[in-house]
N, CA, C and O atoms as CSV, one atom per row, in Angstrom:
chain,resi,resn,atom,element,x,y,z
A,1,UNK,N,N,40.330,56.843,-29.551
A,1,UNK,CA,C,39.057,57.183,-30.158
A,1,UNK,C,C,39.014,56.592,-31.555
A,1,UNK,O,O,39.938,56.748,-32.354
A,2,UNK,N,N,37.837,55.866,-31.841
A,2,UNK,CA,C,38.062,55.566,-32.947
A,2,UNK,C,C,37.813,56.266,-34.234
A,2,UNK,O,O,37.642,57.463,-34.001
A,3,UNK,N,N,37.710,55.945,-35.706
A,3,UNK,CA,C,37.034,56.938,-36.781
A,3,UNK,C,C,35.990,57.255,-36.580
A,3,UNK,O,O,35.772,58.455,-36.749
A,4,UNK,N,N,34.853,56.395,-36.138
A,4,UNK,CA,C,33.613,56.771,-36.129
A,4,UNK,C,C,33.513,57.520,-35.087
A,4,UNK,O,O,32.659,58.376,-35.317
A,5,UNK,N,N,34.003,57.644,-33.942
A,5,UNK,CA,C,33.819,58.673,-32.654
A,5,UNK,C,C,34.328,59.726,-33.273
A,5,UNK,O,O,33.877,60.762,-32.785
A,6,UNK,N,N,35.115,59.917,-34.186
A,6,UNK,CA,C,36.230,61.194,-34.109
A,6,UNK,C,C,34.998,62.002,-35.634
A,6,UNK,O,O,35.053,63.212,-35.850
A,7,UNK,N,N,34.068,61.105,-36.439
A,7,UNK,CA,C,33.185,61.677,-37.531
A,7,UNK,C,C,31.922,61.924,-36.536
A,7,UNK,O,O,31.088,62.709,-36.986
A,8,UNK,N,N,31.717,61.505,-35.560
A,8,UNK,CA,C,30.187,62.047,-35.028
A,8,UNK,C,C,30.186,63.109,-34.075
A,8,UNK,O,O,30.913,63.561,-33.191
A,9,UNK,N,N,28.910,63.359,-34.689
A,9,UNK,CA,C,28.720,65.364,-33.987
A,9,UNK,C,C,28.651,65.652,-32.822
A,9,UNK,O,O,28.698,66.818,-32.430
A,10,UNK,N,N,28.480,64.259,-31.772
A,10,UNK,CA,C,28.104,64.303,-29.944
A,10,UNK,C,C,28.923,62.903,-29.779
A,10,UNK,O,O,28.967,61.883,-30.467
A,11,UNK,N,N,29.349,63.174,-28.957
A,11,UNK,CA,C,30.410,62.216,-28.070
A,11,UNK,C,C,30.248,62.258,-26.825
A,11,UNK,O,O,29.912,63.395,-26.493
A,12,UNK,N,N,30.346,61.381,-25.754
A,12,UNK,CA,C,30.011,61.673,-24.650
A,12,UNK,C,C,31.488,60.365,-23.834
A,12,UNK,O,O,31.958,59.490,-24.561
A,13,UNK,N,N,31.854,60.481,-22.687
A,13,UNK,CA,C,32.685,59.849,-22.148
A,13,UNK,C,C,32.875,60.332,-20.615
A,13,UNK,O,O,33.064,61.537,-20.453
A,14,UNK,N,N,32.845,59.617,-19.646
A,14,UNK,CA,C,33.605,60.042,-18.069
A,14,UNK,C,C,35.197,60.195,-17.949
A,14,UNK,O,O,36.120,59.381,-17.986
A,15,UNK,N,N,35.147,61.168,-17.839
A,15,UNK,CA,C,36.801,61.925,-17.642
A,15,UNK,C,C,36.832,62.536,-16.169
A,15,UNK,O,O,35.735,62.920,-15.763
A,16,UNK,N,N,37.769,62.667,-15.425
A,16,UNK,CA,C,38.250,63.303,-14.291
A,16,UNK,C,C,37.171,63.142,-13.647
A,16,UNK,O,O,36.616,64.234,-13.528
A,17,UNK,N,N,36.302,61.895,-12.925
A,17,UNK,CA,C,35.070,62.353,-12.436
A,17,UNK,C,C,34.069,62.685,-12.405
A,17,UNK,O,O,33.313,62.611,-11.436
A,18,UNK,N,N,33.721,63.353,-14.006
A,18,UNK,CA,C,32.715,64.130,-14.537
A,18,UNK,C,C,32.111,63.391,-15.616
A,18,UNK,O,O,32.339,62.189,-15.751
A,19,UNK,N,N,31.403,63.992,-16.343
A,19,UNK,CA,C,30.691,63.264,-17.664
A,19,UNK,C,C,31.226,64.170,-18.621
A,19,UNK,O,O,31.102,65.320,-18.200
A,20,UNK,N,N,31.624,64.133,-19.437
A,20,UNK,CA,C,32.145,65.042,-20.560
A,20,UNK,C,C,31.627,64.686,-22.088
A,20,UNK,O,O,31.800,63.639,-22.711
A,21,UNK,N,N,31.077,65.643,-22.411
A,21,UNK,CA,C,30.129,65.629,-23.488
A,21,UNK,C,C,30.809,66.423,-24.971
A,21,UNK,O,O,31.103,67.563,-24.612
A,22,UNK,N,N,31.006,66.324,-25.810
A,22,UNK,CA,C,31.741,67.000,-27.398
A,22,UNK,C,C,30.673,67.243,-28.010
A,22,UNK,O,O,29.800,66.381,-28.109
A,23,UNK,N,N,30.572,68.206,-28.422
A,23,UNK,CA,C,29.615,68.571,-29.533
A,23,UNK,C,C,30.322,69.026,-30.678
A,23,UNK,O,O,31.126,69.914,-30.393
A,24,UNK,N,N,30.281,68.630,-32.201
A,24,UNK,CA,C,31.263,69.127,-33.019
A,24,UNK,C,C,30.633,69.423,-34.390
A,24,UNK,O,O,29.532,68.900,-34.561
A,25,UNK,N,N,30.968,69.930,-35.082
A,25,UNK,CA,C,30.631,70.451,-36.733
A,25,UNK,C,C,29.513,70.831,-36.606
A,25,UNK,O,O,29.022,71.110,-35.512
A,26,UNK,N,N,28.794,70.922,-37.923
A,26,UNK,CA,C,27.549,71.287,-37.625
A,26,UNK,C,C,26.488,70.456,-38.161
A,26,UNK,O,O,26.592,69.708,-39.133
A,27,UNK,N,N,25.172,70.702,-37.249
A,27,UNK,CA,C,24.314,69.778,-36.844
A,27,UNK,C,C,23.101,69.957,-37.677
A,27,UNK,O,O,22.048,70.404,-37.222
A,28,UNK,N,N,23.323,69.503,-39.234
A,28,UNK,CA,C,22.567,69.898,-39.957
A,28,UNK,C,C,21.591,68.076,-40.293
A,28,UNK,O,O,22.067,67.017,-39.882
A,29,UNK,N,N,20.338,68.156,-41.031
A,29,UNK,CA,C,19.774,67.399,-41.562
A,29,UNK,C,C,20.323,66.005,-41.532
A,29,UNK,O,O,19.792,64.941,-41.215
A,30,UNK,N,N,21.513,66.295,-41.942
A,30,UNK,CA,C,22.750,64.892,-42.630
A,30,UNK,C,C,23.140,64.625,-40.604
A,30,UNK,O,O,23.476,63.481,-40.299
A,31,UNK,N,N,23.113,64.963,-40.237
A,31,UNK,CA,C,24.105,64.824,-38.872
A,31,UNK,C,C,22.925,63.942,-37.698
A,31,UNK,O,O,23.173,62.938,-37.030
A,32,UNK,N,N,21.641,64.727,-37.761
A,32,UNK,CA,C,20.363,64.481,-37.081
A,32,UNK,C,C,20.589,62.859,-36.583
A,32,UNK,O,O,20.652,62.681,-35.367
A,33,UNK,N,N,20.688,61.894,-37.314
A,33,UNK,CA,C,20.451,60.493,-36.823
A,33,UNK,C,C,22.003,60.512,-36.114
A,33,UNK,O,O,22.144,59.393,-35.622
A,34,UNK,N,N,23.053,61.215,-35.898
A,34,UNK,CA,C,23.876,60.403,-35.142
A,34,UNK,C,C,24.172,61.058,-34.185
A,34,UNK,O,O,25.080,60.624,-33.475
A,35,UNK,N,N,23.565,62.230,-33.855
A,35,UNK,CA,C,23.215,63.004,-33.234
A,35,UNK,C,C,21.830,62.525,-32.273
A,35,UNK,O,O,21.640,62.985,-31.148
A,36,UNK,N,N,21.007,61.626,-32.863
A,36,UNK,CA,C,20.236,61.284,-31.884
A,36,UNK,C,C,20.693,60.067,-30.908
A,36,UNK,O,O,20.208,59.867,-29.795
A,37,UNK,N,N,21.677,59.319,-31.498
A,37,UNK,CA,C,22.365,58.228,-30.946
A,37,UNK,C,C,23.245,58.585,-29.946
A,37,UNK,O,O,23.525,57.898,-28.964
A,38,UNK,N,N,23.762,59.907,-30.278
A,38,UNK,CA,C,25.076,60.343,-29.507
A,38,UNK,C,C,23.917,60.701,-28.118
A,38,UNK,O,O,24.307,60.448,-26.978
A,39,UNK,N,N,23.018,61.080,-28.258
A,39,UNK,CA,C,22.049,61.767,-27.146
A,39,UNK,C,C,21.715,60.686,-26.291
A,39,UNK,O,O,21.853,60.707,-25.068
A,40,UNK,N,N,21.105,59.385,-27.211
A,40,UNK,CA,C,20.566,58.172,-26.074
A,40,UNK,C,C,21.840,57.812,-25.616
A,40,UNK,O,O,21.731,57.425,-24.453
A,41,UNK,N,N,23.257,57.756,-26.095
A,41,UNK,CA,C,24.417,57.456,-25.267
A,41,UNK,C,C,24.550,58.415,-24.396
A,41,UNK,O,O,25.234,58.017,-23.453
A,42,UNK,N,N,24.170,59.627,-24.261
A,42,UNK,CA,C,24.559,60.544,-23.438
A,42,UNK,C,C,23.478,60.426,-21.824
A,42,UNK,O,O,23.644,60.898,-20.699
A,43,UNK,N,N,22.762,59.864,-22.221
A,43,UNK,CA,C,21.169,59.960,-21.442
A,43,UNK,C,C,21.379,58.696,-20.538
A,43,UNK,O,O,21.056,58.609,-19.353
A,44,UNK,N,N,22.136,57.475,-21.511
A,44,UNK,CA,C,22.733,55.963,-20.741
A,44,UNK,C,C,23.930,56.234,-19.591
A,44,UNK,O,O,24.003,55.734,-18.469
A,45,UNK,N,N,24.847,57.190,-20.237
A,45,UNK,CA,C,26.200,57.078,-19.258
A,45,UNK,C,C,25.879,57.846,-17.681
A,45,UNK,O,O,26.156,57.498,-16.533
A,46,UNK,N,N,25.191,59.001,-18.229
A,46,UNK,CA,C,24.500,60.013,-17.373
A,46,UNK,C,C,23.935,58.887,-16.155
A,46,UNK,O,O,24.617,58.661,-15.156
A,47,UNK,N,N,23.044,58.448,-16.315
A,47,UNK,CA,C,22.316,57.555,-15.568
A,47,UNK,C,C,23.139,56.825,-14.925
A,47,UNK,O,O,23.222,56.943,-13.702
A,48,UNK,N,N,24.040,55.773,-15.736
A,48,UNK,CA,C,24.820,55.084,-15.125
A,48,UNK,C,C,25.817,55.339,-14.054
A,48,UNK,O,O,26.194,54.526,-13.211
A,49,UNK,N,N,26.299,56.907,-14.234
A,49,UNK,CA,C,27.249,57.535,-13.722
A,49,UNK,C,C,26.770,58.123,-12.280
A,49,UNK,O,O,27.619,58.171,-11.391
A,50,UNK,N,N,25.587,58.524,-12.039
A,50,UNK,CA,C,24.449,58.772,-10.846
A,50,UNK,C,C,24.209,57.334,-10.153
A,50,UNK,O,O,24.663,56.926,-9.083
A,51,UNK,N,N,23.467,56.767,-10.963
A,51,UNK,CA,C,23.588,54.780,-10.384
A,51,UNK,C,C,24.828,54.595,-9.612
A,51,UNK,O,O,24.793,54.744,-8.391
A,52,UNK,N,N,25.928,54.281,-10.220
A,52,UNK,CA,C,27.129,53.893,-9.605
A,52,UNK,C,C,27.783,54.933,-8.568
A,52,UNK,O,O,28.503,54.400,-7.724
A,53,UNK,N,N,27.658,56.248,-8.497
A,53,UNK,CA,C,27.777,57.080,-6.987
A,53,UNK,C,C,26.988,57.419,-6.216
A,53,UNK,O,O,27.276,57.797,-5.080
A,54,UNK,N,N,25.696,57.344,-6.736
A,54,UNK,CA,C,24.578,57.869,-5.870
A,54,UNK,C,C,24.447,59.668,-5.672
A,54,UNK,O,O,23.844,60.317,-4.817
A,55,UNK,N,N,24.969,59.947,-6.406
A,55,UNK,CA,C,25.273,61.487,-5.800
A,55,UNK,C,C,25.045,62.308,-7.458
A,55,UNK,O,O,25.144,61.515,-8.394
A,56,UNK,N,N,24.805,63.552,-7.787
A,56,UNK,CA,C,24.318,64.209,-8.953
A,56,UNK,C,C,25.685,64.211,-9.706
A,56,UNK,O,O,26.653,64.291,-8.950
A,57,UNK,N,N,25.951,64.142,-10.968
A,57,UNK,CA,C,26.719,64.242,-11.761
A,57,UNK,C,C,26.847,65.537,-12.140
A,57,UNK,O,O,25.940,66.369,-12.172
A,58,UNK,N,N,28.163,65.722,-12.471
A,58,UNK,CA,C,29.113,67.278,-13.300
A,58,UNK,C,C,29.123,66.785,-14.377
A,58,UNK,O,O,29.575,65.657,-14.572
A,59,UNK,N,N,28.531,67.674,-15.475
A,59,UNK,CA,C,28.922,67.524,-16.778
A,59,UNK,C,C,29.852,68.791,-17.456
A,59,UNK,O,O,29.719,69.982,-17.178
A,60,UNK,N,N,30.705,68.280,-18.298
A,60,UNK,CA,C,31.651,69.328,-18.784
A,60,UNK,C,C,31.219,69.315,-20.519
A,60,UNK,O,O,31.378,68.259,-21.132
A,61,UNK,N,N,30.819,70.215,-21.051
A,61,UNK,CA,C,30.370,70.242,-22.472
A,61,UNK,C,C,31.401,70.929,-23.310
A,61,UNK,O,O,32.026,71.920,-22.934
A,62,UNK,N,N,31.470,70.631,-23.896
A,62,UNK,CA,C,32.904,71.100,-25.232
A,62,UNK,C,C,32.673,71.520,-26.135
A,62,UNK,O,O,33.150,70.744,-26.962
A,63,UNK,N,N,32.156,72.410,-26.697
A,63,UNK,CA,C,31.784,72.969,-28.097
A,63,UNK,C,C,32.765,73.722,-28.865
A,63,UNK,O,O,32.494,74.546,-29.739
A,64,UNK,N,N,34.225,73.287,-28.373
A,64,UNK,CA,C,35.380,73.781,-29.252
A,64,UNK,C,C,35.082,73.985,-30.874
A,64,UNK,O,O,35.225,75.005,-31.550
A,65,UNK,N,N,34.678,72.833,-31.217
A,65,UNK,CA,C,34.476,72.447,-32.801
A,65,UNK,C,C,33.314,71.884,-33.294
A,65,UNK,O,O,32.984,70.857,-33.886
A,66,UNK,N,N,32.649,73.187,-32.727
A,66,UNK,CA,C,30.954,72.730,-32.992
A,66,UNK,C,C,31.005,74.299,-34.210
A,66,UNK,O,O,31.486,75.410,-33.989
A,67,UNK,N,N,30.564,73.967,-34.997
A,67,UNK,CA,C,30.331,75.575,-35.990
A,67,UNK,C,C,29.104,76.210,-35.366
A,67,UNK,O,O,28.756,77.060,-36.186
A,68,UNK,N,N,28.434,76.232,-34.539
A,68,UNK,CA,C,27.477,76.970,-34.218
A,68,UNK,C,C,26.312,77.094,-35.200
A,68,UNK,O,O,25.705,78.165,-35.235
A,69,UNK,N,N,25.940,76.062,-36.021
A,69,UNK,CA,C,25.237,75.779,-37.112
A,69,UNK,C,C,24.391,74.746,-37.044
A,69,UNK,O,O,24.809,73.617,-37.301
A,70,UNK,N,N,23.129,74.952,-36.703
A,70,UNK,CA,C,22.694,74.107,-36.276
A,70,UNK,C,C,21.258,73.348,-36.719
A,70,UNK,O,O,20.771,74.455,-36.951
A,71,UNK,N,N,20.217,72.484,-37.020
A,71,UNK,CA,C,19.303,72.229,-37.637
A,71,UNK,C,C,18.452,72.417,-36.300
A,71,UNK,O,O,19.022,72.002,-35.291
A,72,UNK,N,N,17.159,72.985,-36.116
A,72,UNK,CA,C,15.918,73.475,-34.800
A,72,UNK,C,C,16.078,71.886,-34.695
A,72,UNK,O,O,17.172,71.854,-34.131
A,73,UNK,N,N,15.881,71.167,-34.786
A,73,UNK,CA,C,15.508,69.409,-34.351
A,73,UNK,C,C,16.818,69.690,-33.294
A,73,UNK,O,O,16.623,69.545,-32.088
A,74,UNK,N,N,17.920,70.026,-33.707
A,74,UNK,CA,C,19.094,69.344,-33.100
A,74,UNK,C,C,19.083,70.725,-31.302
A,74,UNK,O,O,19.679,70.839,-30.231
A,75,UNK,N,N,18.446,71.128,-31.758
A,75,UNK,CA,C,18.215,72.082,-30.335
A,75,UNK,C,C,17.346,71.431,-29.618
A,75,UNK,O,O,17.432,71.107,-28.434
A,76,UNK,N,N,16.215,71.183,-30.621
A,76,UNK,CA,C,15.266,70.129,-29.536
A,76,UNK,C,C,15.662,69.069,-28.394
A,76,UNK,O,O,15.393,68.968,-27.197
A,77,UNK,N,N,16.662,68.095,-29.596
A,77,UNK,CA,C,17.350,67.029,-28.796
A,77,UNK,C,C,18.444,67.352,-27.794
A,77,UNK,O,O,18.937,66.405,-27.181
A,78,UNK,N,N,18.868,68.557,-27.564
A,78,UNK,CA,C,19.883,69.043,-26.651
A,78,UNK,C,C,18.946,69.351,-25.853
A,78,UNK,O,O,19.218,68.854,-24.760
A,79,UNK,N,N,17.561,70.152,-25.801
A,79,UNK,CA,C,16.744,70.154,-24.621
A,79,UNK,C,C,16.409,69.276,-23.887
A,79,UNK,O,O,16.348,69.392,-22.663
A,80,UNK,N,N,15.989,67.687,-24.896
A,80,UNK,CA,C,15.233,66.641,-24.072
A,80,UNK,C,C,16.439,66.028,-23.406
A,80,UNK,O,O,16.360,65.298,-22.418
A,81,UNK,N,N,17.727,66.420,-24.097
A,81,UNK,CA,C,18.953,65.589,-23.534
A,81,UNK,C,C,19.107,65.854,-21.700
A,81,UNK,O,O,19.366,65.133,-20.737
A,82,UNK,N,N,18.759,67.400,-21.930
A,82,UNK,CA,C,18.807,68.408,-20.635
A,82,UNK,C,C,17.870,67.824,-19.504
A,82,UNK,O,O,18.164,67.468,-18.362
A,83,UNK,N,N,16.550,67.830,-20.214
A,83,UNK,CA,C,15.217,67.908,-19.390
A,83,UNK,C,C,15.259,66.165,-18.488
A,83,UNK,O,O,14.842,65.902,-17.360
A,84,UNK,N,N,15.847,65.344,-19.393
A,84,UNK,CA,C,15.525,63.251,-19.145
A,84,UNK,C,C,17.038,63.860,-18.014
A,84,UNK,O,O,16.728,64.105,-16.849
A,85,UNK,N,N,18.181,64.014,-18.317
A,85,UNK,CA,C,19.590,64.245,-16.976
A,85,UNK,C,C,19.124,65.105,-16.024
A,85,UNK,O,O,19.677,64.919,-14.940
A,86,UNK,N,N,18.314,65.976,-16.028
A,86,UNK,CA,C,18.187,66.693,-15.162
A,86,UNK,C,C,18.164,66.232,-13.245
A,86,UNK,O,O,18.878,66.783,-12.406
A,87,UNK,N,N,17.089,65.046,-12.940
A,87,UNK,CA,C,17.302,64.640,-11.895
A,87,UNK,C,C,18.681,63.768,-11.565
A,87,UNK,O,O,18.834,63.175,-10.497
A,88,UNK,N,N,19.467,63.776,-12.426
A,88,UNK,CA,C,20.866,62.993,-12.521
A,88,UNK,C,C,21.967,64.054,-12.819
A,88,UNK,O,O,22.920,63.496,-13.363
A,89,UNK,N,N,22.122,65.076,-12.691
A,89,UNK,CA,C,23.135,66.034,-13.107
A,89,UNK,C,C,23.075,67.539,-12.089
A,89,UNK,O,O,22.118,68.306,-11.983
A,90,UNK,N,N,24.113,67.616,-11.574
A,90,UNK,CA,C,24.202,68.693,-10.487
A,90,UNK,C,C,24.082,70.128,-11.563
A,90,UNK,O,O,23.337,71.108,-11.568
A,91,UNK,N,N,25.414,69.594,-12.580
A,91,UNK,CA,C,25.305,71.658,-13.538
A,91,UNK,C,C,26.378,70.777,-14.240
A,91,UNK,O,O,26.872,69.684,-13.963
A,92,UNK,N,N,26.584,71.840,-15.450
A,92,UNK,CA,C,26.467,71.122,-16.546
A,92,UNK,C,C,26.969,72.648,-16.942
A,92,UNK,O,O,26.167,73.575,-17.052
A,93,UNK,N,N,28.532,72.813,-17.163
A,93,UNK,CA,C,29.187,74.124,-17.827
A,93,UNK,C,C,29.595,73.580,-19.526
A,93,UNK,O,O,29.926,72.420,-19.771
A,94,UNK,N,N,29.508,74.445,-20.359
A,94,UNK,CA,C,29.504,74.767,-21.818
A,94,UNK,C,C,30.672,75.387,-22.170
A,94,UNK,O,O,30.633,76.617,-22.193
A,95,UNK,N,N,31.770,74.809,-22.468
A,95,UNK,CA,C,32.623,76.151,-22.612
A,95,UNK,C,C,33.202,75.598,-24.125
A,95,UNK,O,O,33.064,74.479,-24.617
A,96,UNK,N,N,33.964,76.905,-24.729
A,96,UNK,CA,C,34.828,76.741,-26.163
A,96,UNK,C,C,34.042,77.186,-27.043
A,96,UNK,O,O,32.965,77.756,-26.869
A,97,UNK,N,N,34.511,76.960,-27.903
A,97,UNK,CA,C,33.525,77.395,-30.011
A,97,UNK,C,C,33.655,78.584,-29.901
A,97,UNK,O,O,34.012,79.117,-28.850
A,98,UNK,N,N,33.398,79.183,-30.934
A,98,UNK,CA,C,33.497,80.715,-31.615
A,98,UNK,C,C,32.929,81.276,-30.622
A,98,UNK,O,O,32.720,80.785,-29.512
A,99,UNK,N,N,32.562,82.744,-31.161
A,99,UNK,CA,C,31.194,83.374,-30.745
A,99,UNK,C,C,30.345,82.945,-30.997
A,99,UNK,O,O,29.542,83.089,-30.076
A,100,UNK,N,N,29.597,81.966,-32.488
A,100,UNK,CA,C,28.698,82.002,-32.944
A,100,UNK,C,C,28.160,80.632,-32.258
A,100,UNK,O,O,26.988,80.255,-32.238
A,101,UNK,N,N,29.253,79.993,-31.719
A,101,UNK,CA,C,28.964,78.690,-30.736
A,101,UNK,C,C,28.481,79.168,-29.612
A,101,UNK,O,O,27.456,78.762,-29.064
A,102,UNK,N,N,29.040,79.855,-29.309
A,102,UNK,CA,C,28.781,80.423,-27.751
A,102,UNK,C,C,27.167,81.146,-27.875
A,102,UNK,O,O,26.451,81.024,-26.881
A,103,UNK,N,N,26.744,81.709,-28.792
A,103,UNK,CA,C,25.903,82.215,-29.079
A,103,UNK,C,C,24.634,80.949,-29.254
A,103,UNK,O,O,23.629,80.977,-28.544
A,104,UNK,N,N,24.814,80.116,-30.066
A,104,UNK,CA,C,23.856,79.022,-29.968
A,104,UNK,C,C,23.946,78.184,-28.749
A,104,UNK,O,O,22.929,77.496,-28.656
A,105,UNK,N,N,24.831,77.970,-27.722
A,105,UNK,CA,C,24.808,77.632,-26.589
A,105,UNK,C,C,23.922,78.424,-25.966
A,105,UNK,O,O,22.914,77.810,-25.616
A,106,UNK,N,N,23.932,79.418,-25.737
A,106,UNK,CA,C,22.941,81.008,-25.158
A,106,UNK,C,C,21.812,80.387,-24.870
A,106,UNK,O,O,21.263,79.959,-23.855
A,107,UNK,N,N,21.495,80.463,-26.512
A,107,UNK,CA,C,20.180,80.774,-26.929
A,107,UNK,C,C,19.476,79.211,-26.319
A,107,UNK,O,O,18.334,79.200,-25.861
A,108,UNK,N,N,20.379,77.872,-26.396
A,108,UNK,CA,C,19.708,76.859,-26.256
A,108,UNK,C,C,19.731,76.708,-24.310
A,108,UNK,O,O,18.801,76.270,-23.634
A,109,UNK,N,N,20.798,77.113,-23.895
A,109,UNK,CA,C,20.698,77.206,-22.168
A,109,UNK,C,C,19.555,78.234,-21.915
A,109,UNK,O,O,18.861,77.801,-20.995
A,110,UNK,N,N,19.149,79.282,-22.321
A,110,UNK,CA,C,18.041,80.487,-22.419
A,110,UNK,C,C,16.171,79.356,-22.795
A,110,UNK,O,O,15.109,79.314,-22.174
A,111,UNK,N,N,16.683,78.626,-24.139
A,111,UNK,CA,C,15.112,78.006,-23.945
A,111,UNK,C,C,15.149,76.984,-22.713
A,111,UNK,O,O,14.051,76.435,-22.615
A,112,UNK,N,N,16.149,76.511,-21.646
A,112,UNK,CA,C,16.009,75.126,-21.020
A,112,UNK,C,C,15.768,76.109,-19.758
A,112,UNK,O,O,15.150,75.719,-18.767
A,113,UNK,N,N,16.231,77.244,-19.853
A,113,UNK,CA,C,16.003,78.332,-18.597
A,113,UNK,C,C,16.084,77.744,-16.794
A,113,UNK,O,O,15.378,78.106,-15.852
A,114,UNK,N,N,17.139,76.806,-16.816
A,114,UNK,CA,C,17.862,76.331,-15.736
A,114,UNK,C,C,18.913,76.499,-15.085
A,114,UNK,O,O,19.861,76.575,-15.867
A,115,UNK,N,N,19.421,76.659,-13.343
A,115,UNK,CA,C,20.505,77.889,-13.261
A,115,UNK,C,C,21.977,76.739,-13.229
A,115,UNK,O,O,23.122,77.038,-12.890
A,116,UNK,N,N,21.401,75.221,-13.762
A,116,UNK,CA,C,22.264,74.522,-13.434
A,116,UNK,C,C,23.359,74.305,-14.843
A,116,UNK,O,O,24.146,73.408,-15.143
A,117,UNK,N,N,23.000,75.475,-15.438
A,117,UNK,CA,C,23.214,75.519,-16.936
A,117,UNK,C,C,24.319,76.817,-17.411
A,117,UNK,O,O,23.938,77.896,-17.863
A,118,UNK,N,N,25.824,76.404,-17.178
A,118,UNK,CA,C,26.129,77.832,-17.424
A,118,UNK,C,C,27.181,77.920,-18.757
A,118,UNK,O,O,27.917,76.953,-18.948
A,119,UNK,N,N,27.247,79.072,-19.667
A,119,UNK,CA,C,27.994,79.244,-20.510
A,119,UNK,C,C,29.740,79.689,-20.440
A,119,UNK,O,O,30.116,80.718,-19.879
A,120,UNK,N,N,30.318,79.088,-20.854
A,120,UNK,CA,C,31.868,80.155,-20.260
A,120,UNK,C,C,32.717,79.775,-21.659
A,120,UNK,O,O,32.387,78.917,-22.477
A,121,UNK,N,N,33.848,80.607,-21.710
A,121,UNK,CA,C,34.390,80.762,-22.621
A,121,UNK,C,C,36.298,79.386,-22.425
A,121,UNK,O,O,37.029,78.733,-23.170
A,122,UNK,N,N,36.204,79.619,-21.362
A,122,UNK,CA,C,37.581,78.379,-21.440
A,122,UNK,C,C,36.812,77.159,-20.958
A,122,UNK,O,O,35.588,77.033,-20.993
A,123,UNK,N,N,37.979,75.996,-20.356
A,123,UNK,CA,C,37.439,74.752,-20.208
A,123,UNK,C,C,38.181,74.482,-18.770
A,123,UNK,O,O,38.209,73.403,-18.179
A,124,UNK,N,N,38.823,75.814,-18.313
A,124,UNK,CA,C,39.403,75.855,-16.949
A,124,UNK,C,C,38.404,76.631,-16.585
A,124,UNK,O,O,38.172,76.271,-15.431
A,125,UNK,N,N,37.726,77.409,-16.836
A,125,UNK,CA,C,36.526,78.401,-16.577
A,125,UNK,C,C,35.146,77.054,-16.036
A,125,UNK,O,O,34.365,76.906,-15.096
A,126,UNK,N,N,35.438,76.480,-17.037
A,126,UNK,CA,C,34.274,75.305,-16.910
A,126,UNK,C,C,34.158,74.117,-15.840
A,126,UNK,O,O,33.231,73.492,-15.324
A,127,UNK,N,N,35.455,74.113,-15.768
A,127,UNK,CA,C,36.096,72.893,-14.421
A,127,UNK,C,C,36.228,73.427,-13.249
A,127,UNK,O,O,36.135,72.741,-12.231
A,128,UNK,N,N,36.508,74.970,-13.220
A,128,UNK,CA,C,36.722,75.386,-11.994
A,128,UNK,C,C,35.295,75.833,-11.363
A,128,UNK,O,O,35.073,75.855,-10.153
A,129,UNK,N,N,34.031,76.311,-12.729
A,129,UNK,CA,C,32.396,76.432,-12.092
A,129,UNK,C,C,31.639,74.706,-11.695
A,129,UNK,O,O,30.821,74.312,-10.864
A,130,UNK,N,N,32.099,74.331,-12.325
A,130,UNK,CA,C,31.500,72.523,-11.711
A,130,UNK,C,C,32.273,72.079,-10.587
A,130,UNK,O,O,31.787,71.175,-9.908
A,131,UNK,N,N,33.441,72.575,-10.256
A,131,UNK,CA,C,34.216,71.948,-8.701
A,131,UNK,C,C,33.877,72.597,-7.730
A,131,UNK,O,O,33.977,71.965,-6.678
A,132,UNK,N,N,33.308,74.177,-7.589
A,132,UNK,CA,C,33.172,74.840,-6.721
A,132,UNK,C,C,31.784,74.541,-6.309
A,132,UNK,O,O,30.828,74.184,-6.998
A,133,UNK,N,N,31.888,74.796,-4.858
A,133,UNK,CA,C,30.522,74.023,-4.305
A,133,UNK,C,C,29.077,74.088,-4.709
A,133,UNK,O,O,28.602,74.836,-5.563
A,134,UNK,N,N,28.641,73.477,-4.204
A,134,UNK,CA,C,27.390,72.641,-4.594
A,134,UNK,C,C,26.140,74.087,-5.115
A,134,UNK,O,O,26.247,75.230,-4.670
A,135,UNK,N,N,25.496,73.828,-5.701
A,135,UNK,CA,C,24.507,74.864,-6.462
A,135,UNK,C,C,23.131,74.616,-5.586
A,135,UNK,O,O,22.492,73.613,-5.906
A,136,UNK,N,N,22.669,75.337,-4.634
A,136,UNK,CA,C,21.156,75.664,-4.542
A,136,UNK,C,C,20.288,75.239,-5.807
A,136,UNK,O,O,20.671,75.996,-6.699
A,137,UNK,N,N,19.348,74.432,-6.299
A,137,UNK,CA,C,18.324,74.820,-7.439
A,137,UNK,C,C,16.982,74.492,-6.754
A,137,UNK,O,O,15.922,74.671,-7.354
């Protein structure tokens, strides 16, 4: 990873199969533009990753070292991130960060109000709800 991957607030990469997404520090004013970049990369691989299997993508989201601090824009762009993957993404588990992460995860899976959207607290919690079979939506 390089410096600049390891200073920006959204990271996105295919690991084990899946799409795996980082969300980190907090997503204030100063963060917004690389945060919108990290999103159109997230929106490119997504696609690409559906393209090349034909079949809905697992996303694994990481909010280990996200402060749960966040600027309303940067919720926005996690919605449209949601709403543009949606026909390209089977479910899409959230796991790690504080409470107060877990708490702004909530609140932002609560405005996208989709069941392909779930919160959990480990990242074995998270791998083991995206491997288990396929989701009705």
């Amino acid at each position: 990873m390089s410096d600049d991957a390891e200073k920006a607030p959204f990271e996105v990469r295919k690991v084990e199969g899946m799409v795996e997404m980082v969300l980190r520090g907090t997503l204030d004013a100063h963060t917004l533009p690389l945060l919108e970049k990290g999103v159109a990369d997230a929106k490119r691989i997504v696609h690409d990753a559906y393209d090349q299997h034909k079949t809905p993508v697992r996303v694994l989201f990481d909010i280990t070292d996200f402060s749960g601090t966040y600027h309303v824009q940067a919720m926005m762009l996690m919605k449209d991130l949601e709403s543009h993957n949606r026909p390209f993404v089977e479910r899409t588990a959230i796991f790690g960060g504080s409470e107060l992460a877990q708490v702004a995860a909530q609140v932002t899976v609560d405005l996208i109000g989709h069941p392909s959207l779930k919160v959990l607290k480990t990242r074995e919690e998270a791998v083991r709800w995206l491997t288990t079979e396929r989701v009705l939506l």
